[in-house]
C-alpha positions in Angstrom: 67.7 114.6 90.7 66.5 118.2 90.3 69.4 119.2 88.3 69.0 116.3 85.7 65.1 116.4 85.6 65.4 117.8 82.0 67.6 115.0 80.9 65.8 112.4 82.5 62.4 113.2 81.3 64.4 113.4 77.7 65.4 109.8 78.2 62.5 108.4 79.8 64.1 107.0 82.9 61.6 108.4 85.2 61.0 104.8 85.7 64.7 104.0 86.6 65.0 106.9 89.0 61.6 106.1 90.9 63.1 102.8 91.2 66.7 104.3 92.8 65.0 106.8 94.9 62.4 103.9 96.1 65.8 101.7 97.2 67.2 104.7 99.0 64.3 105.7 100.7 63.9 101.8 101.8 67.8 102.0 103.0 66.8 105.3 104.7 63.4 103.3 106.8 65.6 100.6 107.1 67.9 102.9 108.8 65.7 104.7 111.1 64.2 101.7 112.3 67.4 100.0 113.5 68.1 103.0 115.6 65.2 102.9 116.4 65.3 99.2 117.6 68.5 99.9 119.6 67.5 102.8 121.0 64.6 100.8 122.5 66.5 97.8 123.2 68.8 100.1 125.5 65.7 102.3 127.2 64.2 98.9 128.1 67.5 97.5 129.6 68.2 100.7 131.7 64.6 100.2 132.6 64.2 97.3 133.5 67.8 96.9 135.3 66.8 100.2 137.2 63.7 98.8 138.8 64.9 95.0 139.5 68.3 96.3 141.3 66.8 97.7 143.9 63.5 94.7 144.5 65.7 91.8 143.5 67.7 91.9 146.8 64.8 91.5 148.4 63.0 88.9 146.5 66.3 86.7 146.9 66.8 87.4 150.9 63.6 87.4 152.4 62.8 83.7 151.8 65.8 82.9 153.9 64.8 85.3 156.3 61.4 84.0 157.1 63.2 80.3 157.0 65.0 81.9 160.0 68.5 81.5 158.5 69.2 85.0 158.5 68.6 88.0 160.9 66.8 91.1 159.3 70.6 92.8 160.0 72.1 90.2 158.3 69.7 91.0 155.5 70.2 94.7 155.5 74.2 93.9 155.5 73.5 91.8 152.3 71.6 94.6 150.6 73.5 97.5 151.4 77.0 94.7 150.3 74.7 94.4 146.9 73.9 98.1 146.8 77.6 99.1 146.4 78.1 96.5 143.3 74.9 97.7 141.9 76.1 101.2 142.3 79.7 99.9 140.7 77.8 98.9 137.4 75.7 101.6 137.4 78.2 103.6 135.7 78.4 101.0 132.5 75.1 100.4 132.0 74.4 105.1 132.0 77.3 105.2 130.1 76.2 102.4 127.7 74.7 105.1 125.2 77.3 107.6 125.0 79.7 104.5 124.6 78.2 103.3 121.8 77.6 106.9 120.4 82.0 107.2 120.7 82.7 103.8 119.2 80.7 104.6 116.1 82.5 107.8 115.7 85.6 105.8 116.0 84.8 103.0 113.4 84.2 106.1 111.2 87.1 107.6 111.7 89.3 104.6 111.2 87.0 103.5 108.1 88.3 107.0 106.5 92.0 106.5 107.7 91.3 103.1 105.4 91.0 104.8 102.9 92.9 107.8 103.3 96.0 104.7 103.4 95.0 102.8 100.4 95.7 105.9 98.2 99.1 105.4 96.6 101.8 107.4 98.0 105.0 107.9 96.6 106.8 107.7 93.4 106.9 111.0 90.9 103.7 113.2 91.2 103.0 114.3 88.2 101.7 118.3 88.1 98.9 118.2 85.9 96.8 119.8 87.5 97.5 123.8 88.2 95.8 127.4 88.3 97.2 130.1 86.5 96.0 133.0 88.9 98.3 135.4 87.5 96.6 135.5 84.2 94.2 138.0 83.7 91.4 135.5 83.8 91.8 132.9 86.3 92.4 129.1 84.2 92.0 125.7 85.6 93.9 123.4 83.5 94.1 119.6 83.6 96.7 117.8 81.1 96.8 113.6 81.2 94.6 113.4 84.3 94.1 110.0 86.1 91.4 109.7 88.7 91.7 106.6 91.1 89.2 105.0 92.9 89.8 103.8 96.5 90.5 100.6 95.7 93.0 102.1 93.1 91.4 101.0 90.0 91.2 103.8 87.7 87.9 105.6 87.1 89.0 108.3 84.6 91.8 108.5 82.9 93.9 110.7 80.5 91.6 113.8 81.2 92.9 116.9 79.5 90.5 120.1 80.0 91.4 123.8 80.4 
């Protein structure tokens, strides 16, 4: 926007670009706060799975000990039978965030390898493009150029520059 302030004041579309940097700014809060949300979601869940493992136990036992059904050993077994399952899903629910954190790294990568695929391969490549290093001043040269979107659909075409 800084490199095109010049042009854009020439064509009056000060309007235009406070508009487009309004909607990217919005997408950026929009962003931020769904992180945001998750990251709470998660902090409460860990939270809240934390504190109720170890008092739930309890809460669900001792009515049937005070009934006299079972023994406070009995009770103790239970617990300490529920401990080692608690302990067992420990490990998902801690390693929930760093899951998470991989699996969008992986999406990413695979959304690239999408792409990277969908570029047409094979046939005749044509050498348009080439650098003359051995001149005595360095030349880019571009003769006939297509440029290809990823969906293939061509975005330039026939560029010649030099």
């Amino acid at each position: 926007l800084r490199i095109f302030a010049e042009d854009i004041a020439l064509q009056q579309g000060e309007a235009a670009e406070g508009a487009n940097a309004a909607r990217y700014f919005e997408n950026i809060k929009a962003a931020t706060w769904l992180a945001a949300r998750g990251t709470l979601n998660l902090t409460l869940f860990t939270s809240a799975y934390g504190l109720a493992s170890g008092v739930l136990p309890f809460l669900v036992l001792v009515p049937s000990y005070f009934n006299g059904d079972i023994t406070l050993g009995v009770m103790f077994q239970i617990e300490g039978l529920l401990s080692g399952v608690r302990q067992s899903l420990d490990f998902f629910v801690g390693a929930y965030g760093e899951i998470t954190v991989w699996r969008a790294a992986a999406q990413r990568l695979l959304a690239l390898e999408t792409c990277v695929m969908a570029v047409p391969h094979g046939g005749p490549m044509q050498q348009t493009l080439r650098s003359e290093m051995d001149a005595p001043e360095a030349i880019l040269m571009a003769d006939g150029l297509e440029i290809v979107g990823p969906s293939g659909e061509a975005l330039l075409r026939n560029i010649t520059f030099e």
